[in-house]
C-alpha positions in Angstrom: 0.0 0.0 0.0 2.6 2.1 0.6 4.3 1.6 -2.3 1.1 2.1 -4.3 1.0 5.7 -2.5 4.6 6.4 -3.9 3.8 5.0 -6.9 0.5 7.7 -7.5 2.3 10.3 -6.1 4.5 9.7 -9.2 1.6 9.3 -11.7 0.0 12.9 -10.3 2.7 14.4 -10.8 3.2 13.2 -14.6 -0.6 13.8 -15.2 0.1 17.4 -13.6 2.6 18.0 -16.3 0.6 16.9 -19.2 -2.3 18.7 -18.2 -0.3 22.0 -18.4 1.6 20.8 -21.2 -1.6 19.9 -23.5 -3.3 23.4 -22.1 0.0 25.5 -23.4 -0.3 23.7 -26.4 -4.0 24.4 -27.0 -3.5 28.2 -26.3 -0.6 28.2 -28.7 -2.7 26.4 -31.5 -5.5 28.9 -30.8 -4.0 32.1 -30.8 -4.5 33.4 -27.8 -0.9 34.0 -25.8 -2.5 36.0 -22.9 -3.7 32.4 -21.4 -0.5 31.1 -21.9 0.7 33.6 -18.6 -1.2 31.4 -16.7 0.0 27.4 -18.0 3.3 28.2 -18.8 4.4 29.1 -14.9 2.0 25.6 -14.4 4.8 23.8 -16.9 7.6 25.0 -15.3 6.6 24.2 -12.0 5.4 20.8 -12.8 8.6 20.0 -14.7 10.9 21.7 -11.4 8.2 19.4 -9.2 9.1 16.1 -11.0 13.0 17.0 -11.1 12.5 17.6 -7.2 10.7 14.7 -6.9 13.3 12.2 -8.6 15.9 14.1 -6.9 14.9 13.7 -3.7 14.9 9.8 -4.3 18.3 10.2 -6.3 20.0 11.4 -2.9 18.5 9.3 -0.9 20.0 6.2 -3.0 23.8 8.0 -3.8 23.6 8.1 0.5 22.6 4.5 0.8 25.2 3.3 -2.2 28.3 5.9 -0.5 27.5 3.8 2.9 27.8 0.2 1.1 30.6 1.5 -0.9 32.3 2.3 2.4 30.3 -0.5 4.5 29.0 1.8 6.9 25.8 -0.3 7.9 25.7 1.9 11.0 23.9 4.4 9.3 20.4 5.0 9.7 18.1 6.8 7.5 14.8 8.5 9.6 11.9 7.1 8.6 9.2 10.0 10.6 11.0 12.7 9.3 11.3 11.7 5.6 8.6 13.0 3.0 5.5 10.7 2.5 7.1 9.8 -0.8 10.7 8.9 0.3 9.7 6.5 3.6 9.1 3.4 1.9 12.8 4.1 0.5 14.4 4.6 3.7 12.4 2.1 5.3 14.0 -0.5 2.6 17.2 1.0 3.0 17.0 0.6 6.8 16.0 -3.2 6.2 19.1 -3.8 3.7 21.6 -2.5 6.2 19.8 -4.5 8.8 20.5 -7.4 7.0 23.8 -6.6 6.0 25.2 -5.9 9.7 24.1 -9.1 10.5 25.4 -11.0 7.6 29.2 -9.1 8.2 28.7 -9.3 12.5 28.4 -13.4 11.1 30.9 -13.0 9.1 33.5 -11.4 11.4 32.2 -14.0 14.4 33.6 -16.8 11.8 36.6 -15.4 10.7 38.0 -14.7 14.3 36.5 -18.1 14.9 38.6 -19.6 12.1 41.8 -17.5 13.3 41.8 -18.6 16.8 41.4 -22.1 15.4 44.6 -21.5 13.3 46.3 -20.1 15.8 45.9 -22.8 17.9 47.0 -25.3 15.6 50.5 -26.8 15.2 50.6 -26.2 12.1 52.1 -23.5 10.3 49.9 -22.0 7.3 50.9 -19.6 4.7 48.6 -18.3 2.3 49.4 -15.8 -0.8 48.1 -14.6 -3.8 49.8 -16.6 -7.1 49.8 -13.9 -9.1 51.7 -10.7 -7.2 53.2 -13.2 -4.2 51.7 -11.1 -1.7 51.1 -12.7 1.3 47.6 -12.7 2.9 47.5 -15.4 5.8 50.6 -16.6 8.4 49.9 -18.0 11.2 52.1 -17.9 14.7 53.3 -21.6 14.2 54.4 -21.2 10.6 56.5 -17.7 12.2 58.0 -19.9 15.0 58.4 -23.1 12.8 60.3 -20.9 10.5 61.7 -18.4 12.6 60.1 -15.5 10.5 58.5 -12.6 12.3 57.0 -11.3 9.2 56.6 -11.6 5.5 54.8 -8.9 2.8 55.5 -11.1 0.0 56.2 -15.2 -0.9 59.5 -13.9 -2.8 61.0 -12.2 0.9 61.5 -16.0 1.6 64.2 -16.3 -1.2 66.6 -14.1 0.6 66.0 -15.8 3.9 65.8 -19.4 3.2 66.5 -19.8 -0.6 66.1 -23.9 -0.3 62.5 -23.8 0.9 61.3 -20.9 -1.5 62.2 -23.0 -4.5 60.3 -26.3 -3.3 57.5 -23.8 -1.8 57.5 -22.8 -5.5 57.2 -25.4 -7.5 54.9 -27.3 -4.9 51.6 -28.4 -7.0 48.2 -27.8 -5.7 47.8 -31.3 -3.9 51.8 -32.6 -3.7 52.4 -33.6 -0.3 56.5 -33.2 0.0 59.0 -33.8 3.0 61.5 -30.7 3.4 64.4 -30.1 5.7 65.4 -27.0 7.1 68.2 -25.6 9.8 67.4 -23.8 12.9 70.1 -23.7 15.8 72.1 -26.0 14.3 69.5 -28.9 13.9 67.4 -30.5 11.0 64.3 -30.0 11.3 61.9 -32.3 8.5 58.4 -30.6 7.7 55.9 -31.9 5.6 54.4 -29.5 4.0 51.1 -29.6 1.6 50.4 -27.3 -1.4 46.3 -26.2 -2.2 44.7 -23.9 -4.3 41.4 -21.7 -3.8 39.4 -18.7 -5.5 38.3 -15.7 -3.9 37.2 -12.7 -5.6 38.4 -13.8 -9.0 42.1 -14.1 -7.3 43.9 -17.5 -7.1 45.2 -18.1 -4.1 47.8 -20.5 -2.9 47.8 -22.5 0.7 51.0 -24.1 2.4 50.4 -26.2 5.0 53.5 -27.0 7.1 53.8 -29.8 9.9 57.1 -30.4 11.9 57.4 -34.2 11.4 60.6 -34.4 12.9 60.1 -36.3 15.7 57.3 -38.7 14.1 59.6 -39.6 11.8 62.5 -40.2 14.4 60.0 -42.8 16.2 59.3 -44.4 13.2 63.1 -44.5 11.8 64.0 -46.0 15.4 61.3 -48.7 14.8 62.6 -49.6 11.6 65.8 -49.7 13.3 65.0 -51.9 15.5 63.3 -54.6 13.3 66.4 -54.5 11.3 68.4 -55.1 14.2 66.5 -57.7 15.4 67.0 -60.0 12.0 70.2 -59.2 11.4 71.5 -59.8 15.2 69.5 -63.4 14.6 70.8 -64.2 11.4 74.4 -63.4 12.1 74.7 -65.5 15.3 72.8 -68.6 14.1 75.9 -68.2 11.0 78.7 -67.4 13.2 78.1 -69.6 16.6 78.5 -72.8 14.0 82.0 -71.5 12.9 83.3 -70.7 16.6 82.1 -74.2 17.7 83.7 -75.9 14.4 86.6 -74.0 14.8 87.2 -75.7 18.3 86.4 -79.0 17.0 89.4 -78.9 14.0 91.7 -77.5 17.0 91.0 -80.8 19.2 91.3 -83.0 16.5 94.7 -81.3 15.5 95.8 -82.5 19.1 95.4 -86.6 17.6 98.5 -88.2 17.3 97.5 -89.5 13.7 97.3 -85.8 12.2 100.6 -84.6 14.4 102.3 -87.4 13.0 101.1 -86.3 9.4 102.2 -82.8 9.2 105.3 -81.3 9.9 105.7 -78.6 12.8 105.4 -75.6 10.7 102.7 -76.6 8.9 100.7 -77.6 12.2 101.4 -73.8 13.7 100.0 -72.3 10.6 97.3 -74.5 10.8 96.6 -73.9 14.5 97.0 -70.0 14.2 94.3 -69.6 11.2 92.2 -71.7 13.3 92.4 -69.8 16.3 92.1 -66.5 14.1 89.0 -67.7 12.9 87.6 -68.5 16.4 89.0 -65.7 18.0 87.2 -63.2 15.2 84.1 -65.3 15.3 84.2 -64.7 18.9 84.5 -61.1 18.3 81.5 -61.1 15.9 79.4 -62.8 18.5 80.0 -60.2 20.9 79.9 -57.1 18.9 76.4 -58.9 17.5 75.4 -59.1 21.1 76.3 -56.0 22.3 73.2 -54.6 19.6 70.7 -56.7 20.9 70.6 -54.0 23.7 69.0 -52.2 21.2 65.8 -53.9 21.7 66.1 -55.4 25.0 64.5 -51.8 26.4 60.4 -52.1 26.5 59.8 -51.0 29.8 60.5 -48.0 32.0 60.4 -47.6 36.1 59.7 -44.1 35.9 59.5 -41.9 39.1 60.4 -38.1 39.6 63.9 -37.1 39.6 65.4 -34.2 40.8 67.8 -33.1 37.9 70.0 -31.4 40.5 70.7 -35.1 42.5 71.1 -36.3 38.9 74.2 -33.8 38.0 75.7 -34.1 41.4 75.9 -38.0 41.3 76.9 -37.6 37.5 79.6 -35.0 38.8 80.7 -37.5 41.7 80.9 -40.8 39.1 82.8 -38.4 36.5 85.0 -36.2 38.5 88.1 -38.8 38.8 88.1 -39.3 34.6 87.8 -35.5 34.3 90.4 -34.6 36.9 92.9 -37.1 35.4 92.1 -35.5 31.7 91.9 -31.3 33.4 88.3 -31.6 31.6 86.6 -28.5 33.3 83.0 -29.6 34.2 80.6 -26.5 34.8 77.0 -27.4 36.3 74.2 -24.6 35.0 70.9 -25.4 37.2 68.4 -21.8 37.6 66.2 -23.8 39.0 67.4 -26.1 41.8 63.6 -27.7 42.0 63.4 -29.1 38.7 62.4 -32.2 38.1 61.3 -34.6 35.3 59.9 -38.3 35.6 62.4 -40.6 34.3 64.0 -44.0 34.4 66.4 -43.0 36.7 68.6 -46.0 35.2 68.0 -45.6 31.7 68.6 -41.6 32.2 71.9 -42.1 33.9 73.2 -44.2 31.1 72.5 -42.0 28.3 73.9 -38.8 30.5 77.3 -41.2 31.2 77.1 -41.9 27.1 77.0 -38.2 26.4 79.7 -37.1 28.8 82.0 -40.3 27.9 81.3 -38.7 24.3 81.9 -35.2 25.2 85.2 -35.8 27.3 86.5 -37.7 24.0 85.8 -34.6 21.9 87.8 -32.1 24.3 90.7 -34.2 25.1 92.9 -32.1 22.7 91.6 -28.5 23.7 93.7 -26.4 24.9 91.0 -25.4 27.7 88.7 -28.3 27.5 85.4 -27.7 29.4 81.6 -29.3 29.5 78.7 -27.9 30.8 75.8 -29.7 32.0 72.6 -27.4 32.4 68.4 -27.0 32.1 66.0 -25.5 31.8 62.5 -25.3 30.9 61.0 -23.9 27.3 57.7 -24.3 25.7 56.4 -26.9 28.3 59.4 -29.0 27.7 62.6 -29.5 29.9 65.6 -29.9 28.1 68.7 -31.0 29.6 71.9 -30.6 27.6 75.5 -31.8 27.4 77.6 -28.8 26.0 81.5 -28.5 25.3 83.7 -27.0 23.6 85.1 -29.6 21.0 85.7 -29.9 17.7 82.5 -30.2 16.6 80.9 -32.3 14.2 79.9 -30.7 9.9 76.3 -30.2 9.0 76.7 -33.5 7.1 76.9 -35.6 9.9 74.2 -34.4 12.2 71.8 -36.4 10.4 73.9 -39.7 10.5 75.1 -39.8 14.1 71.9 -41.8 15.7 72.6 -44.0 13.1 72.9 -47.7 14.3 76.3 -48.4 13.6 77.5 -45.4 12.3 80.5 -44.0 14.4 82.8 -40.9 13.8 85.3 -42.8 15.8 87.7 -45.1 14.3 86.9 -47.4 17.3 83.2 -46.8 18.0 80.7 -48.9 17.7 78.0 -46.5 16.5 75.5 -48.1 19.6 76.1 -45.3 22.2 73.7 -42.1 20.2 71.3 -44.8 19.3 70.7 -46.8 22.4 70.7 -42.6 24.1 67.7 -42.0 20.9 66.0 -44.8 21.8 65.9 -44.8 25.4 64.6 -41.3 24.9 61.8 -42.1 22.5 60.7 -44.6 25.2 60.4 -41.4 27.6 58.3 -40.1 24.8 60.6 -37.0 24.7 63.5 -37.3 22.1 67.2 -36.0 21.8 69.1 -33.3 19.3 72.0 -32.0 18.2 73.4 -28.8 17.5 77.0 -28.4 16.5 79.2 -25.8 14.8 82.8 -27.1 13.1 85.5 -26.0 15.2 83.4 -24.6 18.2 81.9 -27.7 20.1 78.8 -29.4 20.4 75.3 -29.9 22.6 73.4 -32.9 23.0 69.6 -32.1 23.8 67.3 -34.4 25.9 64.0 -33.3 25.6 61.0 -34.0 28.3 57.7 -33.5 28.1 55.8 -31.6 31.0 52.9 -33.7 31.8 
């Protein structure tokens, strides 16, 4: 009804005008031009009415289209102080911002939704436009997983890590891809996952990274460990035959029907190859064995340890090794309360692995020193074996929890692995960070419960 009101307002007012035009054009047609006094001021006013009129409504819509050009739903356009003609307008103007502030208050209730969501998240997501590169989404685990406060565009990554820009690059939409990076001296594997989506006719690319390292540690030990378990079987059922046959041929050398046989040089060669062989069969048995403490660990007695009584006793068990060496042995504890729940037996062992380790890389330093400390970051305590050695190149630090793989002519590459594995059992895990020339730390890392 309203709308029917505007709507013959509007008709009037075009009926108006033709009225007076068809009058003007009547008195023209019939000569008389004193009339025309009267319709001609009725004309103009008409046509200045109409213009009014529309102009009235044209303002009233440039207002309405400035304030969703600027989104400025707040705005409200009075209704009881608006012509007759122009309320239906406002009221439906009134009503479209209405629906608008609610659609953009849902809106804005989502996205904050969606960024708390992401922020919570472990992992780190970058988002940027394909065509310019400019970023548009980076949350804080992508910053601290890469160690990059801020980025305006995809290419600022180049200059900072060069590696990862390429393979973020030429990642296709869907490609799932393992990458490795440095921070603080240590490797840290990501697996990062490439997707595209459209909004507002822009393409838009999504990086998903995921620090995998230490999944990928558990499952590398478990692999490990299978191994080691065949190979440790197979090798002794093969090599306890030959130690047991080797002292079989050495009794029956001992016969008097072979002694008689052979001359006495040719019964000493025969005796020492013998011997050689069970002597390094023997040796292969007990190397083989000393692996199978690789998987004799299933269970843990855990109970809460003060890591201060830990370094003291460490300190006590050490001090006569270190003294004889003038190995410098600094303890670093802020707090004297911590404490982490551990296999106090299991824990000592890797700690006496790391410092036997640690003393072997300082022993030619001029000032050789290790420092034992901890402390607590991110909900984890981390307690580290630091010294001053030689340090180990970046291409080792991946190798060195290797099963037997040792950077010592006579290690047997079991000490880093058994310390890796005993620490997986702890569900925590240990690193390394090294620098050539200026010494190493080993990392054991606990999880607060």
């Amino acid at each position: 009804m309203i709308f029917n009101r505007y709507e013959w307002r509007l008709v009037l007012r075009v009926l108006f005008l033709f009225l007076a035009l068809t009058a003007t054009a009547v008195i023209v047609v019939s000569s008389q031009p004193m009339y025309s006094v009267i319709t001609v001021p009725l004309v103009i006013y008409s046509v200045l009415d109409l213009i009014r009129f529309n102009k009235k409504a044209q303002d009233e819509v440039n207002q309405f289209v400035e304030s969703i050009h600027y989104r400025d739903f707040s705005r409200h356009f009075d209704v009881r102080k608006a012509p007759n003609e122009l309320k239906p307008l406002r009221k439906g103007f009134n009503d479209i911002n209405t629906t608008f502030k609610l659609i953009s208050r849902e809106r804005e209730t989502q996205f904050h939704y969606l960024q708390k969501i992401l922020e919570l998240v472990d992992t780190g997501i970058l988002s940027y436009e394909q065509e310019t590169g400019e970023i548009s989404w980076i949350n804080e685990a992508f910053k601290s997983l890469i160690t990059i406060p801020y980025l305006k565009t995809i290419h600022s990554l180049e200059k900072r890590e060069p590696v990862l820009y390429k393979d973020v690059i030429q990642l296709k939409p869907g490609e799932t891809k393992v990458l490795s990076i440095t921070r603080d001296q240590q490797q840290v594997k990501m697996l990062v996952t490439a997707s595209i989506m459209r909004s507002d006719d822009k393409m838009y690319k999504l990086i998903a990274f995921q620090n995998v390292s230490e999944a990928l540690d558990e499952t590398e030990s478990n692999a490990w460990s299978k191994l080691l378990n065949v190979m440790t079987h197979e090798i002794m059922n093969s090599v306890a035959p030959i130690s047991s046959l080797a002292d079989t041929l050495k009794n029956r050398l001992q016969s008097p029907e072979i002694t008689e046989n052979l001359e006495g040089v040719d019964l000493e060669d025969i005796e020492l190859g013998i011997d050689t062989i069970k002597r390094r069969s023997e040796g292969l048995l007990k190397f083989t064995e000393s692996y199978r403490s690789l998987n004799k660990i299933t269970k843990l007695d855990l109970n809460k340890i003060l890591v201060r009584n830990m370094f003291e006793n460490l300190n006590s068990l050490m001090t006569p090794t270190l003294d004889k060496k003038n190995i410098e042995l600094d303890i670093i504890l802020r707090d004297p309360g911590l404490a982490i729940e551990a296999d106090i037996n299991l824990l000592d062992q890797v700690m006496i692995n790391l410092l036997v380790n640690a003393i072997e890389a300082v022993k030619d330093r001029e000032e050789p020193r290790i420092i034992l400390s901890a402390e607590v970051q991110n909900n984890r305590t981390l307690v580290k074996v630091t010294d001053n050695g030689l340090g180990m190149p970046p291409e080792l630090l991946d190798k060195i929890f290797i099963p037997f793989f040792s950077t010592r002519k006579t290690g047997s590459g079991i000490g880093l692995s058994l310390c890796k594995q005993i620490m997986l059992l702890h569900k925590g895990n240990i690193q390394v960070q090294s620098t050539e020339g200026k010494g190493s730390s080993f990392i054991l890392q606990f999880a607060n419960n």
